[in-house]
DRENDO-1510 file (C-alpha; in Angstrom, 1 decimal, always signed):
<recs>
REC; n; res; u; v; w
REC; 1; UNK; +0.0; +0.0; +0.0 .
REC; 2; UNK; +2.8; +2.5; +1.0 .
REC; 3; UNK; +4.7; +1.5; -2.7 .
REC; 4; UNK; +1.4; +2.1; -4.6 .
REC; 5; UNK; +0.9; +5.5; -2.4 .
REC; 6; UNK; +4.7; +6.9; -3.0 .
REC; 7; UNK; +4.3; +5.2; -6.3 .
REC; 8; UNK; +1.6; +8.2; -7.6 .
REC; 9; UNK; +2.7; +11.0; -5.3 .
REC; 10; UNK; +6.0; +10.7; -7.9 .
REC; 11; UNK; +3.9; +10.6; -10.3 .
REC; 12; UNK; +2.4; +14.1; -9.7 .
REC; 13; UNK; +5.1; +15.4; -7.7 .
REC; 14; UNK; +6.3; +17.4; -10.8 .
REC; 15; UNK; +3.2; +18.8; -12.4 .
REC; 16; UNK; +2.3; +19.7; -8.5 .
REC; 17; UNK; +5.5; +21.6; -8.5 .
REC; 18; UNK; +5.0; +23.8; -11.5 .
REC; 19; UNK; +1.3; +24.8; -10.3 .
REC; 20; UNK; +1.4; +25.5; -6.8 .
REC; 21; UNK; +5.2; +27.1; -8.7 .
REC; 22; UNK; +2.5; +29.4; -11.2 .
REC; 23; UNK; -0.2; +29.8; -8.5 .
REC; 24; UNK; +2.8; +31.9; -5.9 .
REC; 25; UNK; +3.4; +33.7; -9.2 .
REC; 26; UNK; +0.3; +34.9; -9.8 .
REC; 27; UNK; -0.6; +35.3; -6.0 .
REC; 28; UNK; +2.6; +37.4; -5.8 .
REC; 29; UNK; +2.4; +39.5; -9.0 .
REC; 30; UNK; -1.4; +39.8; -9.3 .
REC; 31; UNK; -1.5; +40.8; -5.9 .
REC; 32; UNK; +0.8; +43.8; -6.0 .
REC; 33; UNK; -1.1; +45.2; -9.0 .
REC; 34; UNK; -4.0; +44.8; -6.6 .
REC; 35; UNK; -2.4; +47.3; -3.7 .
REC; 36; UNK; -1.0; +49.2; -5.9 .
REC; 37; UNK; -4.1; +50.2; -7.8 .
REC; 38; UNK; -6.6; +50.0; -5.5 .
REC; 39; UNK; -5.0; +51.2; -2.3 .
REC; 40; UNK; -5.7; +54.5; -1.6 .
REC; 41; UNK; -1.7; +54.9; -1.0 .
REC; 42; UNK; -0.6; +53.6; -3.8 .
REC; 43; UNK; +2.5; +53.0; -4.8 .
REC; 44; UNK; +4.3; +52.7; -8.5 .
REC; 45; UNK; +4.7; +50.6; -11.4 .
REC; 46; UNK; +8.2; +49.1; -10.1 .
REC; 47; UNK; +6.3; +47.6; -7.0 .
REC; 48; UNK; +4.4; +45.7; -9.3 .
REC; 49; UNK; +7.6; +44.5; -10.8 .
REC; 50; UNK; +8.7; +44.2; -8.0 .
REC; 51; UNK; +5.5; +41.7; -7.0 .
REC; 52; UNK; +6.3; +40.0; -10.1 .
REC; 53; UNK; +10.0; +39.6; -9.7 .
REC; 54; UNK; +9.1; +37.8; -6.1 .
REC; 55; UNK; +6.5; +35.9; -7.7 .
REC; 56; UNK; +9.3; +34.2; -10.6 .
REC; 57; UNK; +11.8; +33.8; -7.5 .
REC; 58; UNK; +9.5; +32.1; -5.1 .
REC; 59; UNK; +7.8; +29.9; -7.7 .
REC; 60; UNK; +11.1; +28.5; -9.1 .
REC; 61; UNK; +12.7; +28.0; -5.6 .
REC; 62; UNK; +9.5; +25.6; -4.9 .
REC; 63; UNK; +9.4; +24.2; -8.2 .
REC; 64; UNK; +13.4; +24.0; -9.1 .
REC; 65; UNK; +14.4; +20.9; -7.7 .
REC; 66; UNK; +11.5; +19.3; -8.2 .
REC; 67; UNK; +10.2; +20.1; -11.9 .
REC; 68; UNK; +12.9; +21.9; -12.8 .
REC; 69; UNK; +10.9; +25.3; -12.6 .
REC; 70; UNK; +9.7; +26.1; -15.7 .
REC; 71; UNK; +6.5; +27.5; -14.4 .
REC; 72; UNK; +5.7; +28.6; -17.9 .
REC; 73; UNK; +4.8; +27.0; -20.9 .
REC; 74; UNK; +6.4; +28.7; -23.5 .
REC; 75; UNK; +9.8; +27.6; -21.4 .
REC; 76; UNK; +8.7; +23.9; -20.9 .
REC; 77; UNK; +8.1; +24.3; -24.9 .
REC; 78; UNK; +11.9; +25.5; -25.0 .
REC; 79; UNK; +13.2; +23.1; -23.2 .
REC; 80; UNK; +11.5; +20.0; -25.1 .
REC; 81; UNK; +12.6; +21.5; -28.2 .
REC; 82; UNK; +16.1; +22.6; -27.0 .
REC; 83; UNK; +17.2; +20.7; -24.2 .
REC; 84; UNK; +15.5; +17.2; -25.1 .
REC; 85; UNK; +12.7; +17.6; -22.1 .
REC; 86; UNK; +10.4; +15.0; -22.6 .
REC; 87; UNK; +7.5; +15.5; -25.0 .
REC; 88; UNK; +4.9; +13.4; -23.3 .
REC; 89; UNK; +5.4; +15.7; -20.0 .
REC; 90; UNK; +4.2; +19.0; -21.9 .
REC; 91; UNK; +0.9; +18.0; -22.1 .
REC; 92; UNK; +0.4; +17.9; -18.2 .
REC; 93; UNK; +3.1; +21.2; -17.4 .
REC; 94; UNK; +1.3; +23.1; -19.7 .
REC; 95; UNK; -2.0; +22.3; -18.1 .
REC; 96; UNK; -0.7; +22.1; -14.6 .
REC; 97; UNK; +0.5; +25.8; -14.9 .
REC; 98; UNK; -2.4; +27.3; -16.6 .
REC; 99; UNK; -4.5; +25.6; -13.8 .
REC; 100; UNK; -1.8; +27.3; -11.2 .
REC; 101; UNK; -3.0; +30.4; -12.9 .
REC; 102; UNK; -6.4; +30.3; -12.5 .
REC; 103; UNK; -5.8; +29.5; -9.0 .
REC; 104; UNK; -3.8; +32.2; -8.2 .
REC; 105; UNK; -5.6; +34.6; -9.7 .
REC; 106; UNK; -8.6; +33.1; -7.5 .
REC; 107; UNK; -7.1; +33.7; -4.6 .
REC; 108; UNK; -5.9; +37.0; -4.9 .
REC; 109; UNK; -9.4; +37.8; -6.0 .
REC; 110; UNK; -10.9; +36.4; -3.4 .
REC; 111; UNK; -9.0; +38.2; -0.8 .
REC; 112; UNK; -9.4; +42.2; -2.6 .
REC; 113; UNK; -12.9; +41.3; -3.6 .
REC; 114; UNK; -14.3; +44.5; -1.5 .
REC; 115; UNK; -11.9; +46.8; -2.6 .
REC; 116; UNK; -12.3; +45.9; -6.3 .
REC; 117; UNK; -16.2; +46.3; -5.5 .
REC; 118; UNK; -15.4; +49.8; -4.2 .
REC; 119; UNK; -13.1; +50.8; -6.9 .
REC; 120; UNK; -15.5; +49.4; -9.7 .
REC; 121; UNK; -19.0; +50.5; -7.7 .
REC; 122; UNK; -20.0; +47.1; -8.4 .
REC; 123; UNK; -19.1; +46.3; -12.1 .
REC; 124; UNK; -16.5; +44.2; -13.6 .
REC; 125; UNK; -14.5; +46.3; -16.3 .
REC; 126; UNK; -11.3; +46.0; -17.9 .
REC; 127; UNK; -9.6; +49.1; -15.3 .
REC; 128; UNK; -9.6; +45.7; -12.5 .
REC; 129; UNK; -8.9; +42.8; -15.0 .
REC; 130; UNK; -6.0; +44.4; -16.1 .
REC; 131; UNK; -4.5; +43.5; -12.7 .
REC; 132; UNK; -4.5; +40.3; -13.2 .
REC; 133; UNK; -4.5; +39.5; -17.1 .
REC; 134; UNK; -2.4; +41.8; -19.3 .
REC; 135; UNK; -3.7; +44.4; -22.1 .
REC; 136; UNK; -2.0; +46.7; -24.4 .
REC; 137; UNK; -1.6; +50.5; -24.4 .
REC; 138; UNK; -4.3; +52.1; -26.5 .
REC; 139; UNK; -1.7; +53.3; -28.8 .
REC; 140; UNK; +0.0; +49.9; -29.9 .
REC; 141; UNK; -0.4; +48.2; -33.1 .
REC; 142; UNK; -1.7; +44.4; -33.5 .
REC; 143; UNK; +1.9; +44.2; -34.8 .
REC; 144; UNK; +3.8; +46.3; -31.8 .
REC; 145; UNK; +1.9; +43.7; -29.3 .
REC; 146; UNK; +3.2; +40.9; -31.0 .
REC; 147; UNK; +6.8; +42.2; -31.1 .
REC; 148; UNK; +6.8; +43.4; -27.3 .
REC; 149; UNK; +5.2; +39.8; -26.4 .
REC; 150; UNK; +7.9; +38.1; -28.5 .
REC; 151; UNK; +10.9; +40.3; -27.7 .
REC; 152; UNK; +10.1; +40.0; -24.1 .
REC; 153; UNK; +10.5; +36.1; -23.9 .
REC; 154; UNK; +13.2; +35.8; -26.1 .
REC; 155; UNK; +15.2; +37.8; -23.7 .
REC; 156; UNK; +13.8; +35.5; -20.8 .
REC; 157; UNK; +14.4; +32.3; -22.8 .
REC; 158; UNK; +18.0; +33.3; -23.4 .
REC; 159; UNK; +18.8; +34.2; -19.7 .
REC; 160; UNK; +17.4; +30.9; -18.5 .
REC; 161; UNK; +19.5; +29.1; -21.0 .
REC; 162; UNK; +22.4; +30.7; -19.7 .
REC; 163; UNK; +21.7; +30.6; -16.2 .
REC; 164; UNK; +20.8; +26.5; -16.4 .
REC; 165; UNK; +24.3; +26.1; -18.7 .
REC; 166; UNK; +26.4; +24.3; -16.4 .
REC; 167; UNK; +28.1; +22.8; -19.2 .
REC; 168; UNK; +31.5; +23.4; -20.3 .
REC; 169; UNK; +33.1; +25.0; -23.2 .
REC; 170; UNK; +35.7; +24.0; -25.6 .
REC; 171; UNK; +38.6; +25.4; -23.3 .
REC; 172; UNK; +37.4; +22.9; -20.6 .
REC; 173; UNK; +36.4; +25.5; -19.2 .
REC; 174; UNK; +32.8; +25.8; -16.8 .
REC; 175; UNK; +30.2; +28.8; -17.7 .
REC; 176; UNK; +29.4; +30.9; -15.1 .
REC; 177; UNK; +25.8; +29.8; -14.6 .
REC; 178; UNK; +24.9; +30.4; -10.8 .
REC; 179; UNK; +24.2; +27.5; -8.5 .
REC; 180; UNK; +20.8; +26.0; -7.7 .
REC; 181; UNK; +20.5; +28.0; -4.9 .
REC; 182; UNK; +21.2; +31.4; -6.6 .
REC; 183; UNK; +18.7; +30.9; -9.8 .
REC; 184; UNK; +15.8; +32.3; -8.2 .
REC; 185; UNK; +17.7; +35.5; -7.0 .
REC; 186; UNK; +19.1; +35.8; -10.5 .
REC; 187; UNK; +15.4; +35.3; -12.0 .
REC; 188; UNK; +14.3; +38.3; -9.6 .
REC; 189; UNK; +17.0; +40.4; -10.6 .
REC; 190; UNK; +16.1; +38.9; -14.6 .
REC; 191; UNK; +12.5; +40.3; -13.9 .
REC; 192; UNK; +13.1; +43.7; -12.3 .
REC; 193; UNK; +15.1; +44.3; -15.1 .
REC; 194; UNK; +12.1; +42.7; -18.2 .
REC; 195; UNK; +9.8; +44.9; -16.2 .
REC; 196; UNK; +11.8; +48.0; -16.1 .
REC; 197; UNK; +12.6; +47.9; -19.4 .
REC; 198; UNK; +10.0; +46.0; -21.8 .
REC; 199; UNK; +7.1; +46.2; -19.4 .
REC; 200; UNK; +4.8; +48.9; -19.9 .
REC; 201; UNK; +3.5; +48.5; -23.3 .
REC; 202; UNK; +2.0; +45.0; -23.0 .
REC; 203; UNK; +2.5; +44.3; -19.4 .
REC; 204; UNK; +5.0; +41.5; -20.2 .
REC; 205; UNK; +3.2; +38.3; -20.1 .
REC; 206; UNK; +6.2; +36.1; -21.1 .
REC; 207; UNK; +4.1; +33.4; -19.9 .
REC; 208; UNK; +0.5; +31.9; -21.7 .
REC; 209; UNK; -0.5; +30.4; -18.4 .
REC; 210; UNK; +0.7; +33.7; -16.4 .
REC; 211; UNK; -2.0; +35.6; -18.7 .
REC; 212; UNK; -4.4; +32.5; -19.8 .
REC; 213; UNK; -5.0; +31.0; -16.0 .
REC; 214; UNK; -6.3; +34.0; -14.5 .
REC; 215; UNK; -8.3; +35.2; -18.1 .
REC; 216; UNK; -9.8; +32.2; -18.1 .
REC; 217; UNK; -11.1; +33.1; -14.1 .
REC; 218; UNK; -12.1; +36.8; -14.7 .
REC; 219; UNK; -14.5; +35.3; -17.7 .
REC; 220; UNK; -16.0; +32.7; -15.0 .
REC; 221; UNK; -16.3; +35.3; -12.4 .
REC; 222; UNK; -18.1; +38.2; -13.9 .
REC; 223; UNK; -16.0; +40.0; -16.5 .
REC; 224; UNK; -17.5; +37.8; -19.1 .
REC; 225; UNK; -16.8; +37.5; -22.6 .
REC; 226; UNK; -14.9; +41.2; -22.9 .
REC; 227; UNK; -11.7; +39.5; -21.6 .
REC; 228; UNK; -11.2; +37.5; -24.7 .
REC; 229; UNK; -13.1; +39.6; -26.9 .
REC; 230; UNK; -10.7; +42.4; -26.3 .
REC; 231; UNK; -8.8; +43.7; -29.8 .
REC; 232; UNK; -10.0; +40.4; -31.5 .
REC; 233; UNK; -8.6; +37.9; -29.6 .
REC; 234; UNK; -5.5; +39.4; -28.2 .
REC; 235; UNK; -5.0; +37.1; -25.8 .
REC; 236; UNK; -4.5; +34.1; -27.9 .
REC; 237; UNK; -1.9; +35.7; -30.3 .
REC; 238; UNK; +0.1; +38.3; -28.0 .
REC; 239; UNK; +0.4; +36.7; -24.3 .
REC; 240; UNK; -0.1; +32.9; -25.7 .
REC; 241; UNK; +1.7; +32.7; -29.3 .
REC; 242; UNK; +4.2; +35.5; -29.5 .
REC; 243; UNK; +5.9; +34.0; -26.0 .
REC; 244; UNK; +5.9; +31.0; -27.4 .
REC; 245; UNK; +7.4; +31.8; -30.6 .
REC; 246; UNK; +9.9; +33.9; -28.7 .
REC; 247; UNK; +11.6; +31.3; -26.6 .
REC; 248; UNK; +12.0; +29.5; -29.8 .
REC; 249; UNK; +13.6; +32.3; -31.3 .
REC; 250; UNK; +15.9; +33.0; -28.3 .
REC; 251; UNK; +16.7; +29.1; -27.7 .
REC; 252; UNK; +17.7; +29.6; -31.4 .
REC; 253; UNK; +19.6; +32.4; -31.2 .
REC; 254; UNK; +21.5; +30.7; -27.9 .
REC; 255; UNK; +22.3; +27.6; -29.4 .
REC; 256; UNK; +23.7; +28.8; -32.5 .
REC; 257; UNK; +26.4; +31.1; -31.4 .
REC; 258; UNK; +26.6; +30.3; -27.5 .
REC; 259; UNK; +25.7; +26.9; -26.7 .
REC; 260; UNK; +28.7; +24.2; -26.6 .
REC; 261; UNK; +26.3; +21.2; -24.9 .
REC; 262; UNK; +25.4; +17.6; -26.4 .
REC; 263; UNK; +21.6; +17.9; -25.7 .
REC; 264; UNK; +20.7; +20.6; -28.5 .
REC; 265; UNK; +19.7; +19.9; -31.4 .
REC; 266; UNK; +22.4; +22.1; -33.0 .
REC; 267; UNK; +25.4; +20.5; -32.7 .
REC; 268; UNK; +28.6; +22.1; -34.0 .
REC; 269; UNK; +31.3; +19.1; -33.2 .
</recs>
């Protein structure tokens, strides 16, 4: 009995890791937007970074060692393409992380439901789903939102390349990637920096299940259909596509001119 019990707690241990590794994420970085806009004190857009920044550090330290914290699916796409993760796991990160999503958007919902009442007077409009799932600037093009989206996660898909590359090079010689427990201060420090610099037009997503967890909640709990109606269907083609297509761009980019590993599927020797 204990065998078969241990047997399917490993089973799930991983996909367990990357949502509860999503669900601090959003709780996190959803739930600084939440002070910060609602409080009547509130602060500025780098405490929202900094919310999200926390949220990418404490998700990967829980999820690290475990599932190798991908905590996003357009990484865990990355690394089956680039790094020979398994294919038949995708299925069940990807749907473990958008469920984390959902979740953590729940939550944080759950616990600024009055003060979201106050500042909406009742209604449900974009000004208080935007704290949770990510629109554009008025002013940017179908084309701009793509590019942010895409540019965005290319960077992030490079960084945690680099920071994972414990291989080493053709000197002999070991990269500098940080140890296991440094990666979540250096994906803090990675996010404070994608926020600071390529967050305000899009809200950098990087992440489909960052963006398509809680979406998926704000229709469910009042916002309705306007969540995914918005700019005809951004959400599917900006914070879902465009990330993905980034980190495939950026694992690319990586492999070709920086990556001296067996376990690409660009192989120089």
């Amino acid at each position: 009995m204990m065998l078969t019990v241990s047997h399917h707690r490993g089973a799930i241990r991983e996909v367990t890791a990357e949502f509860i590794g999503v669900a601090l994420l959003v709780i996190f970085g959803a739930g600084a937007a939440c002070q910060v806009v609602l409080s009547t004190n509130p602060g500025s857009f780098l405490s929202i970074n900094f919310g999200w920044a926390i949220g990418i550090a404490m998700g990967a330290w829980v999820s690290g060692g475990i599932s190798e914290g991908h905590i996003n699916p357009a990484i865990t796409i990355g690394m089956a393409t680039y790094r020979r993760f398994p294919w038949r796991k995708v299925p069940g990160y990807i749907f473990a992380q958008v469920l984390g999503g959902f979740v953590g958007a729940a939550l944080v919902y759950a616990n600024y439901f009055h003060a979201i009442d106050i500042f909406e007077g009742g209604h449900r409009t974009q000004a208080t789903a935007s704290l949770f799932a990510t629109f554009a600037l008025p002013y940017m093009t179908q084309v701009s939102c793509f590019f942010s989206e895409f540019l965005a996660t290319a960077v992030l898909f490079i960084m945690f390349l680099a920071l994972n590359d414990k291989h080493k090079n053709k000197n002999n010689e070991h990269n500098d990637a940080p140890t296991n427990g440094l990666l979540p201060f250096a994906l803090f420090i990675l996010f404070i920096g994608l926020g600071a610099s390529l967050g305000m037009e899009t809200g950098y997503a990087v992440n489909p299940a960052r963006d398509f967890g809680p979406r998926l909640f704000l229709a469910m709990a009042g916002y309705g259909k306007a969540v995914f109606n918005y700019r005809r269907q951004y959400w599917i083609w900006a914070p879902i596509i465009a990330p993905i297509l980034g980190a495939q761009a950026g694992g690319l980019l990586y492999d070709i001119f920086l990556y001296d590993g067996d376990d690409s599927p660009i192989k120089w020797r």
